[in-house]
N, C-alpha and C positions, 0 to 999 in steps of 0.2 A: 780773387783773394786766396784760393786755395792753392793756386799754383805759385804765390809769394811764400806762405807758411810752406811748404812741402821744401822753396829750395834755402829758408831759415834751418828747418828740419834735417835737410841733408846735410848745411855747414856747421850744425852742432855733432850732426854724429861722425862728421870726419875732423874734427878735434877730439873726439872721447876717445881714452884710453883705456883699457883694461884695470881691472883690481892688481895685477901683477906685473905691467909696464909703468902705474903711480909707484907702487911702492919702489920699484928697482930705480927711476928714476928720480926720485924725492924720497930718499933716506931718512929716516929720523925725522920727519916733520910732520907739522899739523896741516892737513891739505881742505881747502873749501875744492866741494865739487859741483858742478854745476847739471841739472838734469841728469841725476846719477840714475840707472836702470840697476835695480833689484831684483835679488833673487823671492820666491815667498816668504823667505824668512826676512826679510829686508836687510840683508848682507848687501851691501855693496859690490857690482860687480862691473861697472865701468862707468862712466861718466867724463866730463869737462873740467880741466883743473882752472878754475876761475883765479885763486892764488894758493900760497906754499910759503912758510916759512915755520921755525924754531919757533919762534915764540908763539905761545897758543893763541893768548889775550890777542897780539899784532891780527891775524886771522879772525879773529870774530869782529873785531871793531872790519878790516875787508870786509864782510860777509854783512857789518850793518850797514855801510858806506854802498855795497855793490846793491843790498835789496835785490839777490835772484828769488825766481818763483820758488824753484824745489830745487833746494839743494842738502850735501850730506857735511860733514864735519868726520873727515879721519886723523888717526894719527899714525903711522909708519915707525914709530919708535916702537920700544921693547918695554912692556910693562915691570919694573922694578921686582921680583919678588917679594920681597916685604908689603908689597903696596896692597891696601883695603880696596875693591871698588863697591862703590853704590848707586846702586838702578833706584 
């Protein structure tokens, strides 16, 4: 069993992408990412793009339908200046 999970393990991390080949690659979009690796501060620093698109909602309803273990939710767009955020 351990050598089935090890070569699952290999063909996720040869799908993962960098924080800086998602973004250059998927422009302006909401990205599900699948097994993303963080940094301590839990920044995002590579992971599996499970899907990608414009529309945020279209991506979470993915992300309810795919049921990954651990995944993250970014976006690649440019926050508005005007815009309020709340943690």
């Amino acid at each position: 069993m351990i050598f089935f999970e090890t070569i699952v393990d290999n063909l996720s991390m040869a799908n993962a992408l960098t924080i800086n080949e998602i973004q250059s690659q998927y422009p302006s979009e909401w990205i599900l990412v699948g097994d993303p690796l963080t940094s301590e501060s839990f920044e995002v620093q590579s992971g599996e793009v499970l899907y990608h698109g414009k529309d945020r909602d279209e991506v979470y309803r993915e992300a309810i339908e795919l049921r990954p273990g651990t995944f993250a939710m970014l976006s690649t767009g440019k926050i508005p200046e005007d815009t309020a955020i709340v943690l």
